[in-house]
C-alpha positions as CSV (number, residue, x, y, z in Angstrom):
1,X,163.5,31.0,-97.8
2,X,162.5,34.6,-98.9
3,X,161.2,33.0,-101.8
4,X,158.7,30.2,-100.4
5,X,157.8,33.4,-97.5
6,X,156.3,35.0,-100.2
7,X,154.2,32.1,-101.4
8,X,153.0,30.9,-98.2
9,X,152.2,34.6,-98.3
10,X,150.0,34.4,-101.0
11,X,148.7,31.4,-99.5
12,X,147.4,33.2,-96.7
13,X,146.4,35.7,-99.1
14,X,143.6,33.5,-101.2
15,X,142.7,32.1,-97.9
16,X,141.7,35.6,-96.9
17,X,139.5,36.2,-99.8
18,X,137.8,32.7,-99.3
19,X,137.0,33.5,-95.5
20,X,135.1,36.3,-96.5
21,X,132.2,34.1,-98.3
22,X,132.8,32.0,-94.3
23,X,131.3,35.2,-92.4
24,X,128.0,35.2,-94.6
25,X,127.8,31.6,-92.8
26,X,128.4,33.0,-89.4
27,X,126.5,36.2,-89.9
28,X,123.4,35.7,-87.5
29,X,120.7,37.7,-90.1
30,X,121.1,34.8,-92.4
31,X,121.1,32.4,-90.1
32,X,117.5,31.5,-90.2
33,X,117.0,32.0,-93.9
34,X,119.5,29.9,-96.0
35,X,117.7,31.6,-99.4
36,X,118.9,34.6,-98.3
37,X,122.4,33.3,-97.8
38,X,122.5,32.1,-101.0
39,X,121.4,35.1,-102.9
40,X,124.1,37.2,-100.8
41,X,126.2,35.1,-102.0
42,X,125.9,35.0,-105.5
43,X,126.3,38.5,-105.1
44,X,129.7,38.3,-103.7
45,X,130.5,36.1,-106.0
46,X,129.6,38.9,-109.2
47,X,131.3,41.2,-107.1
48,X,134.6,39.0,-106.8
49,X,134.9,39.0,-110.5
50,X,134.2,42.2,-111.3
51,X,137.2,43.4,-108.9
52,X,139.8,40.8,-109.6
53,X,139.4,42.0,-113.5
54,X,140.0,45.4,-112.3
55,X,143.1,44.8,-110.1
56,X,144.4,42.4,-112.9
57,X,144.3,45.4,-115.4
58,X,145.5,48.0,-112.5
59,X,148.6,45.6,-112.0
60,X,149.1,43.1,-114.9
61,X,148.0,44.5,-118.3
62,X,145.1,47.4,-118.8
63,X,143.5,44.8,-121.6
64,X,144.5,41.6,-119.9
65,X,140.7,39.6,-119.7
66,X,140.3,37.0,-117.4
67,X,137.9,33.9,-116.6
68,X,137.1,33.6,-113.1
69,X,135.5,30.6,-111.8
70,X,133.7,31.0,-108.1
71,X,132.1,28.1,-105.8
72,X,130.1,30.2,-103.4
73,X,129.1,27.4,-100.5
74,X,133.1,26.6,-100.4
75,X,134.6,30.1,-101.0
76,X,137.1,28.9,-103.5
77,X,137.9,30.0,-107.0
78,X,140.2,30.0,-109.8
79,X,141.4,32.7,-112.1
80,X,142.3,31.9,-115.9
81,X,143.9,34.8,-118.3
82,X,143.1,35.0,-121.7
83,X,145.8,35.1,-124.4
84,X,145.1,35.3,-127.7
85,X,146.9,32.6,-129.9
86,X,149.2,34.7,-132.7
87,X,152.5,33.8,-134.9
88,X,154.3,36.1,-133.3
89,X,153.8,37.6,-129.7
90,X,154.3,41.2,-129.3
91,X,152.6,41.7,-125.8
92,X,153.6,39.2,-123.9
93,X,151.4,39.5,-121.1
94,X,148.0,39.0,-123.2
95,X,149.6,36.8,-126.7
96,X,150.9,33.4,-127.0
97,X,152.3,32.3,-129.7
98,X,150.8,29.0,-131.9
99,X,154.3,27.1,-131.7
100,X,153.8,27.2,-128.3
101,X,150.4,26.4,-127.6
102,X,150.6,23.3,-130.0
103,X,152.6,21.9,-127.6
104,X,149.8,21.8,-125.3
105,X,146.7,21.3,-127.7
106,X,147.2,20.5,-131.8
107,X,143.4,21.9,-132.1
108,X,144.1,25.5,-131.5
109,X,144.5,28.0,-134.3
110,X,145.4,31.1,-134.7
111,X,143.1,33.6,-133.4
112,X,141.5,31.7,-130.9
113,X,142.1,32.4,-127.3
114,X,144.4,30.0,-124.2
115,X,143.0,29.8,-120.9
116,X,146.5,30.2,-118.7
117,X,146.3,28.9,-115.4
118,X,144.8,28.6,-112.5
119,X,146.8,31.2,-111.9
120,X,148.6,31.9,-108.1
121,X,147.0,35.7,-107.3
122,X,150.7,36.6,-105.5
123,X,152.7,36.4,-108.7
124,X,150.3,38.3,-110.8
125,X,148.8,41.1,-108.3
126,X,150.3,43.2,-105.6
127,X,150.0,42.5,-101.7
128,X,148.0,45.9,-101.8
129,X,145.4,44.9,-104.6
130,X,144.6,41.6,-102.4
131,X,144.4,43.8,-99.6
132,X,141.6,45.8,-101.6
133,X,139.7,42.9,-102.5
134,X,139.2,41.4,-99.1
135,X,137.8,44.7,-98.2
136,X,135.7,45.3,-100.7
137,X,133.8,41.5,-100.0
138,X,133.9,42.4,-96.3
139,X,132.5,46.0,-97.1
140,X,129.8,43.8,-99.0
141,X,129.2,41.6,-96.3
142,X,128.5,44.4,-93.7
143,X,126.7,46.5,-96.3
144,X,123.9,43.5,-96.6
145,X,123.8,43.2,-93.3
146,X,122.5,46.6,-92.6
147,X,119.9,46.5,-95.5
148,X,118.7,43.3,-93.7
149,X,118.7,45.3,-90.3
150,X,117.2,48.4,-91.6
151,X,114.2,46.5,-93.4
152,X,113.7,45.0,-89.9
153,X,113.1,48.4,-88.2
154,X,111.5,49.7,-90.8
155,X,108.6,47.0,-90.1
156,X,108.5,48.7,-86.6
157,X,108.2,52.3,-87.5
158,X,104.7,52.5,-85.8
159,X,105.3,50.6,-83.2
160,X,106.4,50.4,-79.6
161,X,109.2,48.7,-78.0
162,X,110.8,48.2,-75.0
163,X,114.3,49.6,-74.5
164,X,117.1,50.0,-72.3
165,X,118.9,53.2,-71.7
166,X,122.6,53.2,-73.1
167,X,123.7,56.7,-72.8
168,X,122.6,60.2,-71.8
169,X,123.4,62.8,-73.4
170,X,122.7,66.3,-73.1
171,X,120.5,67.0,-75.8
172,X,119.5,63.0,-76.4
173,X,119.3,59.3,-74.6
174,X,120.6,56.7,-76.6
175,X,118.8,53.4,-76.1
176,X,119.6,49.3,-77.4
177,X,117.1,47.5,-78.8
178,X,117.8,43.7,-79.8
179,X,116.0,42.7,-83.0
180,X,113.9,39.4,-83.5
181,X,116.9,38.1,-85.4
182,X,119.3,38.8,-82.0
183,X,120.9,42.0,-83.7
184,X,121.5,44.8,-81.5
185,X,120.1,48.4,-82.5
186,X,120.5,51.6,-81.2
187,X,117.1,54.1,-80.9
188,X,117.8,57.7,-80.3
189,X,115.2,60.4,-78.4
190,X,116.1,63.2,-79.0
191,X,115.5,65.8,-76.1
192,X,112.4,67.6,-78.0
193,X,110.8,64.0,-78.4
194,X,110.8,63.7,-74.3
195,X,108.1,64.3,-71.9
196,X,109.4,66.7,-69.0
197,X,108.9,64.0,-66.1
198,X,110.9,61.8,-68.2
199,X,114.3,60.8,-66.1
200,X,115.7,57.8,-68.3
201,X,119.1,57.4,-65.2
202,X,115.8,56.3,-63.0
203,X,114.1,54.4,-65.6
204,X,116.9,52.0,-66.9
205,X,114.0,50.8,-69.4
206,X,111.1,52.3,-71.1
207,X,108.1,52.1,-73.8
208,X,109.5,54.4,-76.7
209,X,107.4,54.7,-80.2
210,X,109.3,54.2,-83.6
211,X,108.7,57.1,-84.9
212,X,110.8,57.0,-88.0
213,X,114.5,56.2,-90.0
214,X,116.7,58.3,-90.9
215,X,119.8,57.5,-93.5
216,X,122.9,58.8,-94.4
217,X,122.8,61.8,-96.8
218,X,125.0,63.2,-99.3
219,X,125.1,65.6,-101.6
220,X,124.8,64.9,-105.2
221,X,125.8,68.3,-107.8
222,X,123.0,67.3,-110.7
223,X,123.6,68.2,-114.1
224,X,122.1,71.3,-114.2
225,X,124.9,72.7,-111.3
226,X,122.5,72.1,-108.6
227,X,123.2,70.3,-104.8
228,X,120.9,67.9,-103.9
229,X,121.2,65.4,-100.4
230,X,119.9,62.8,-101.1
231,X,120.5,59.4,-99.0
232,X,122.8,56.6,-99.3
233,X,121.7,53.5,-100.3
234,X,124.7,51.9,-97.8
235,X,124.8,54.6,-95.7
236,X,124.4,54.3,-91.6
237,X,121.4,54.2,-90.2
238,X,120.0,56.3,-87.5
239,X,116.1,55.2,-85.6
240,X,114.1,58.1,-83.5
241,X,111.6,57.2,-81.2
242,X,109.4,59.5,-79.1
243,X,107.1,59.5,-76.2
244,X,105.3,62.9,-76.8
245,X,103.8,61.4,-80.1
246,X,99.8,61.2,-80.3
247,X,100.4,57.8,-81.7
248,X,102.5,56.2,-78.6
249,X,99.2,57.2,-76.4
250,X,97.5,55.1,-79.3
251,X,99.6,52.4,-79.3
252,X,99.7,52.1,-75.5
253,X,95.9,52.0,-75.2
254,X,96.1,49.2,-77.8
255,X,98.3,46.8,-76.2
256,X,96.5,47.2,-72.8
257,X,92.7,47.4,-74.4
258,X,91.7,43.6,-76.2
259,X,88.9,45.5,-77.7
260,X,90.7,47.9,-79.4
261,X,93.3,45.5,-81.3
262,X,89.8,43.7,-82.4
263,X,88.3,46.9,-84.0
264,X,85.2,46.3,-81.5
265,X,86.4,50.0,-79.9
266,X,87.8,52.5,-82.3
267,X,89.4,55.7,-81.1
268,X,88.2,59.1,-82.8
269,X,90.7,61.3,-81.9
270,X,93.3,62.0,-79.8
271,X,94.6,65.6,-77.9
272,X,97.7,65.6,-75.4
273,X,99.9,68.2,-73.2
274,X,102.6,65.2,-73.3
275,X,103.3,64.4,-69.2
276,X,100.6,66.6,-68.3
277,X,97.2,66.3,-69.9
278,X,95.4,64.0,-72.2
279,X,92.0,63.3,-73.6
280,X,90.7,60.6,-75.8
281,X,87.4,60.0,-77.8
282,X,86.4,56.7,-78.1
283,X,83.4,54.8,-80.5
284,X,82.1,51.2,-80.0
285,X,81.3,49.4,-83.0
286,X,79.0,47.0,-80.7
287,X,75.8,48.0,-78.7
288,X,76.9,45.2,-76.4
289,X,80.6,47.2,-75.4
290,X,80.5,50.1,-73.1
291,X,83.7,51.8,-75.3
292,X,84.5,54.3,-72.0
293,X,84.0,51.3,-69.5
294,X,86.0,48.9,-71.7
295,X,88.8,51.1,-72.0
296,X,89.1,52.8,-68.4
297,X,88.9,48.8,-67.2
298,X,87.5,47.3,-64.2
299,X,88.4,49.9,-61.5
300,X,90.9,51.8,-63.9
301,X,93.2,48.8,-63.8
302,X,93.7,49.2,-67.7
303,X,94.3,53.2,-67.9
304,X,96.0,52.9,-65.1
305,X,99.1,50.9,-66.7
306,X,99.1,53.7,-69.3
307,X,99.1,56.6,-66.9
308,X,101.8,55.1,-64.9
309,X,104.0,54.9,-68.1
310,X,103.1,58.3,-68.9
311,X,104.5,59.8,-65.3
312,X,100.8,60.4,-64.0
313,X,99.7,61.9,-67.1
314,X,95.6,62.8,-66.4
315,X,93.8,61.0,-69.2
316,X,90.0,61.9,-70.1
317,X,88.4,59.2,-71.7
318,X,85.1,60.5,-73.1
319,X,82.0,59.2,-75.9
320,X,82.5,60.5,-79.4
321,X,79.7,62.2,-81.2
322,X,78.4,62.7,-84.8
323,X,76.8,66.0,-83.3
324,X,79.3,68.6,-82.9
325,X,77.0,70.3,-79.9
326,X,77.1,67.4,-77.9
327,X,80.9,66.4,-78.9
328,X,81.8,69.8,-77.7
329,X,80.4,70.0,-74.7
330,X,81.8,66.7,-73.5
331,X,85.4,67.3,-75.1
332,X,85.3,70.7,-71.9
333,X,84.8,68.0,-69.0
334,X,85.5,68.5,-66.7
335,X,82.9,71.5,-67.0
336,X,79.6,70.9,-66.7
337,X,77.9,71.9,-69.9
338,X,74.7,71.6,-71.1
339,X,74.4,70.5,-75.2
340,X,72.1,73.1,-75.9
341,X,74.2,76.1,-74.7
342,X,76.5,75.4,-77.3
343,X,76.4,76.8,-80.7
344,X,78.7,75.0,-83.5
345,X,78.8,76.5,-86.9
346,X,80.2,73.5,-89.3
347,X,81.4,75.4,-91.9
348,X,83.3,78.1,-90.4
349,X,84.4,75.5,-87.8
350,X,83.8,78.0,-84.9
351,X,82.0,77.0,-81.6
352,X,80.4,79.2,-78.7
353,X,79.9,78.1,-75.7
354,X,77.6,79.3,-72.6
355,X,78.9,78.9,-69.2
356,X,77.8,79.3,-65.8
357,X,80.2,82.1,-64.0
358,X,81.5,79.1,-61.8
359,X,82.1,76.6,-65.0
360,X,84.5,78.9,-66.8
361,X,87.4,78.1,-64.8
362,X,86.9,74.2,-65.2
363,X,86.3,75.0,-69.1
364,X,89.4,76.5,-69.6
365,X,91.6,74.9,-67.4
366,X,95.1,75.7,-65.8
367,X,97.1,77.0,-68.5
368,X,94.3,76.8,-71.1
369,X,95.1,72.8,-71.5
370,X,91.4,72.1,-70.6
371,X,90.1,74.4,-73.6
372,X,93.3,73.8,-76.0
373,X,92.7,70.2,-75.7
374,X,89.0,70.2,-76.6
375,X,89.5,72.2,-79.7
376,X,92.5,69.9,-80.6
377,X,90.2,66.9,-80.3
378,X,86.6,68.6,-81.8
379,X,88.7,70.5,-84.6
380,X,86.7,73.6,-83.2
381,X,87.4,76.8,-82.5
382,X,85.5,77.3,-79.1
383,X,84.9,80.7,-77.3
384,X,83.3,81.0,-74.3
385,X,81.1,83.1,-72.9
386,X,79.7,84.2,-69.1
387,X,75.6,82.7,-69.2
388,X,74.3,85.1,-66.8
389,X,70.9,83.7,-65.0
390,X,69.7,86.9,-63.6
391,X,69.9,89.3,-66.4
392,X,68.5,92.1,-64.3
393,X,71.6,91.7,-61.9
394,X,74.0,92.1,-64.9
395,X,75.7,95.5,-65.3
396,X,75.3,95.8,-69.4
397,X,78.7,98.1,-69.4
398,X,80.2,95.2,-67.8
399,X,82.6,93.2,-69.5
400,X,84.0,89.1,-69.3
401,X,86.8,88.6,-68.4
402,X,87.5,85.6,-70.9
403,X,86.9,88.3,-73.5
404,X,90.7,89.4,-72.9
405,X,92.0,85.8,-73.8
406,X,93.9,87.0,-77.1
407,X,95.8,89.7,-74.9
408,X,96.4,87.9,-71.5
409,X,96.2,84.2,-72.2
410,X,94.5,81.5,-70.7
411,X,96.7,81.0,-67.7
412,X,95.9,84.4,-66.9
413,X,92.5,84.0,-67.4
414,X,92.4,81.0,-65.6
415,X,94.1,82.7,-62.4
416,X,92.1,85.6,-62.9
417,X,88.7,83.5,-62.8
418,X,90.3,81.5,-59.9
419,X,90.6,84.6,-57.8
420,X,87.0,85.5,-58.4
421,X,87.8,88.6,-61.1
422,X,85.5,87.5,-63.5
423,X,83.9,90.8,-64.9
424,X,86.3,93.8,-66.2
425,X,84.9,96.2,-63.3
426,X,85.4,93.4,-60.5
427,X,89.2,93.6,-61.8
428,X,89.3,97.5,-61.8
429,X,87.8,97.8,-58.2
430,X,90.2,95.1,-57.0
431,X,93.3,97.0,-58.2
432,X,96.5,96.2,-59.0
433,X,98.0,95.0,-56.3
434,X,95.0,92.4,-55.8
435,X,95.4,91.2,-59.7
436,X,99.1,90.2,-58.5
437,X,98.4,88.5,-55.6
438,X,95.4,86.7,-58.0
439,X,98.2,86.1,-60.6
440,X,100.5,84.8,-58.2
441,X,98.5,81.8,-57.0
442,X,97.5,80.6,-54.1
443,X,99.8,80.4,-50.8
444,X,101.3,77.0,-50.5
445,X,103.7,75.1,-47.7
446,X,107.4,74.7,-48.6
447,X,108.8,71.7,-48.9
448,X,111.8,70.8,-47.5
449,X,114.0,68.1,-49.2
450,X,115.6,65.6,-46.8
451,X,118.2,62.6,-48.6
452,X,116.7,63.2,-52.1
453,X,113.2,63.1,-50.9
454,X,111.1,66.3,-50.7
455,X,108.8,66.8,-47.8
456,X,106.1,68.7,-46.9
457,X,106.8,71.3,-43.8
458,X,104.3,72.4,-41.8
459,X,100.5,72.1,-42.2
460,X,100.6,76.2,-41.5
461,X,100.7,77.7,-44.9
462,X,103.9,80.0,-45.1
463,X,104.1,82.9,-47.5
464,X,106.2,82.7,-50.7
465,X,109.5,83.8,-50.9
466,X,109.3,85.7,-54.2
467,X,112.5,88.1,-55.3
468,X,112.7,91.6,-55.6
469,X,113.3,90.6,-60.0
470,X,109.8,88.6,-59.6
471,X,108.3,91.0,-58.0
472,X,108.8,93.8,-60.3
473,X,108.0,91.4,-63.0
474,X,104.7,90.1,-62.1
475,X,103.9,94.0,-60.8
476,X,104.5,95.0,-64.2
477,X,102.1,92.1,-66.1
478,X,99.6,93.1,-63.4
479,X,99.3,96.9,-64.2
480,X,99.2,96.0,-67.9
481,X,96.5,93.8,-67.2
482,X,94.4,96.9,-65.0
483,X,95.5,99.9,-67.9
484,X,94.2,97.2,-70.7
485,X,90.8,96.7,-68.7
486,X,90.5,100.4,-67.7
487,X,90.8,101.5,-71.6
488,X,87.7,99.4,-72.7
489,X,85.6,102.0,-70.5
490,X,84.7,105.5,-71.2
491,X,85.6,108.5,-68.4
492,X,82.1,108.6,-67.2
493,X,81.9,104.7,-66.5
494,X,84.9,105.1,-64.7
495,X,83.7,108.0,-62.5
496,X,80.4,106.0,-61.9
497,X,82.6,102.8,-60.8
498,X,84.6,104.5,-58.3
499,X,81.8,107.2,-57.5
500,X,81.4,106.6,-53.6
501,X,78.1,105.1,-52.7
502,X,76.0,107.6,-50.4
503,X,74.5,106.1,-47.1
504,X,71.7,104.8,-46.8
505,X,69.4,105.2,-43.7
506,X,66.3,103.9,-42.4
507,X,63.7,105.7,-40.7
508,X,64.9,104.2,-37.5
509,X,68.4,106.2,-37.9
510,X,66.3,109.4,-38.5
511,X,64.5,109.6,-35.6
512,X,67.6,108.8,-33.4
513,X,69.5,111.2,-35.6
514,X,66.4,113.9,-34.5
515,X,66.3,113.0,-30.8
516,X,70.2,113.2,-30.4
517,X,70.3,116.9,-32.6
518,X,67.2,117.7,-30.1
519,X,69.4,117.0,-27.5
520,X,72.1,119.0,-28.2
521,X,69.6,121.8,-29.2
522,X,68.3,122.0,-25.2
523,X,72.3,121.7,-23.9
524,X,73.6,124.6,-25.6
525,X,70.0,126.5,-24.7
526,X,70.3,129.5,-22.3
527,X,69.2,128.9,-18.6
528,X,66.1,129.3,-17.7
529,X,64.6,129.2,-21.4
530,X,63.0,126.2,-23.2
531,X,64.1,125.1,-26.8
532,X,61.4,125.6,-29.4
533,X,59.4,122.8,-29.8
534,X,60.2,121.1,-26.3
535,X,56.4,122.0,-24.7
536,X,55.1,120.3,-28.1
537,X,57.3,117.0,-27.6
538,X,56.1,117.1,-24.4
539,X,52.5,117.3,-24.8
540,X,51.9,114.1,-26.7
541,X,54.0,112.1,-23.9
542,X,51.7,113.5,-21.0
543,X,48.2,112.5,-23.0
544,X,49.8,108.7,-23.3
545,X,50.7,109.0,-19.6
């Protein structure tokens, strides 16, 4: 019983091996492309050999050689051993000897070589060694099934799919993806690669970019001693997407915008604050196609998709220029900005910029995006300036405020210009304590949050809680800011700024300043005596009378 066991064993064994070439048939990438099946196969097949002959010397004899015969669309085969024919065998396992070979064929000499078999794999390799093959066609199996996957994806780097969230992690999402060919993927965005708004347990599905693949790596010691990582051919696979990419805004307005995907529109550059801030440049390649008009769509119905995906994101959408004055002065919309005002030097790539006192603010915008955003998409370095109208107003010791931008930022600069400090000397009269309150912001309402949902409290604006920590800290920034703007001015500006401004009277105040000292002069008078000068003031008054 132990005996036939052990055969039915090996039975079960061969079958094994066969089934393997049964799950390229069932595997669903080469389901669609029988070529490919066949290829994979033939592969297997080489691979068969070349591991039976290395358990067969492992287990049976290290120069035992073998003839293996495979038919790949039925997963059978048969294994032959060579021996070569001799007078007298002295390794059994590879030698027969010619007395008894002639018993099988009279045409065989000496020398030449017997094909034994088929052969049953149980009786000449271990349970382990059959064991190792199945796993090594399996492990073939699964390896060209990831090459197929990962040539798939790699089409899509570039593109943008749709995807469902899988898992959350702290620093990543995980998200599936199903392939054309019906095979399941996983896309990884990593926490750097999300906008802030982003909230993927809300959004069970969303619009990622491909951005790229990244393989297994291992390191390699070279010749020379060196490490080297370099990636495996067979390794996994891992695919990152993003949503703060340039390129996803790209490939959005593509999918929604006909023209675009038909090269009739062509987009010249593109500048984002991901979730915040956006602005695109956009070219038509027909006088007949209004490129901002095509793209914004009638009533914003097209932009508005993309915004919408993009949590609100603001998107200016604005005509491209070969003439970096007038490219410039549209890129700072929403400022209003006159072409001519603007001074572009192409080689040194530096632009300035002359702004009315109430433009600045809009130039720069809150947090600088406004100004950042136009030099991102021009290529520019733009610095602005204060265009005063009335020159004979101006203070020449005066200074701009936007000429502290390098020390204070442009959010400062942008709060500052908000709160109507937009001269040095305007900031030192205000003080310190009025550069805080300008830093600070505007009062606003609280909100109140009620079952998830904040609300907005009373119309009445309230004043901010702010702690003591806060406090301190934005007291601090503020009389930096005042001992940065008092030492661009000499002692005796500083004197004249703060100098109190004598009064000013009219000759109206004089001569009710005169009558009231003349009557204090006739009170304190003795009795019975005039003041001097009363008969004169007198005389005049009697003549009109």
């Amino acid at each position: 019983m132990a005996r036939k066991q052990v055969k039915a064993e090996g039975v079960d064994r061969k079958a094994q091996i066969a089934s393997a070439f049964g799950e390229i048939e069932q595997s669903k990438i080469f389901l669609d492309k029988r070529t490919e099946s066949a290829a994979v196969k033939m592969d297997i097949a080489d691979l068969l050999k070349d591991i039976i002959q290395k358990q067969l010397r492992k287990d049976y004899d290290p120069e035992v050689e073998a003839n293996i015969f495979i038919n790949p669309e039925r997963g059978d085969f048969e294994v032959y051993i060579l021996k070569k024919i001799v007078e007298e065998v002295d390794i059994a396992p590879i030698e027969i000897s010619l007395e008894e070979v002639r018993k099988i064929d009279e045409s065989l000499e000496v020398g030449d070589y017997y094909e034994e078999g088929p052969i049953k794999l149980d009786d000449y390799l271990s349970r382990k060694s059959i064991q190792i093959i199945k796993q090594s066609v399996q492990k073939k199996v699964r390896d060209l099934e990831r090459m197929v996957v990962y040539e798939e994806c790699l089409e899509k780097v570039g593109e943008v799919v749709a995807a469902e969230v899988y898992q959350v992690r702290s620093n990543e999402v995980i998200f599936t993806y199903n392939t054309t060919k019906d095979h399941r993927v996983e896309l990884v965005l990593p926490k750097s690669e999300m906008m802030k708004k982003d909230n993927p347990r809300r959004t069970p599905r969303m619009k990622l970019y491909v951005k790229n693949i990244e393989r297994e790596r291992q390191k390699i010691r070279l010749d020379d001693g060196t490490v080297e990582e370099k990636e495996k051919a067979d390794g996994g696979m891992k695919v990152i997407v993003s949503r703060v990419d340039d390129r996803f805004l790209y490939k959005l307005f593509e999918q929604e915008v006909p023209e675009i995907l038909d090269g009739l529109i062509v987009i010249k550059g593109i500048a984002r604050v991901p979730g915040e801030r956006a602005k695109v440049a956009v070219e038509s390649t027909s006088a007949r196609i209004d490129p901002v008009g095509a793209t914004v769509g009638y009533r914003g119905k097209r932009i508005q998709s993309i915004v919408k995906e993009l949590n609100n994101e603001n998107i200016d959408v604005i005509y491209y220029s070969d003439e970096p004055q007038v490219y410039i002065s549209r890129a700072l919309q929403p400022a209003k900005i006159d072409p001519l005002t603007v001074h572009a030097d192409m080689k040194t790539r530096k632009a300035r910029v002359m702004l009315k006192p109430d433009q600045i603010k809009y130039a720069i915008g809150k947090n600088g995006n406004n100004i950042h955003l136009a030099e991102k998409l021009t290529g520019y370095e733009i610095d602005v300036y204060r265009d005063v109208i009335d020159r004979s107003m101006e203070d020449p010791t005066d200074i701009d405020i936007i000429e502290f931008r390098e020390e204070f930022g442009d959010d400062m600069i942008y709060q500052l210009l908000d709160a109507g400090l937009d001269t040095a000397k305007k900031a030192l009269k205000a003080g310190v304590e009025e550069i805080e309150q300008a830093l600070l912001g505007p009062q606003r309402p609280d909100e109140v949050t009620v079952f998830g949902k904040s609300m907005r409290g009373p119309s009445r604006p309230r004043e901010r809680r702010i702690s003591e920590d806060e406090k301190r800290y934005w007291h601090k920034i503020a009389d930096t800011i005042y001992r940065t703007v008092k030492e661009q001015f000499s002692d005796e500006d500083l004197e004249e700024l703060f100098r109190e401004p004598e009064p000013m009277f009219f000759e109206a105040d004089r001569v009710a300043i005169q009558i009231e000292g003349e009557s204090a002069g006739a009170e304190d008078a003795p009795a019975g005596e005039a003041p001097e000068g009363a008969a004169d003031a007198a005389e005049p008054a009697s003549e009109e009378e």
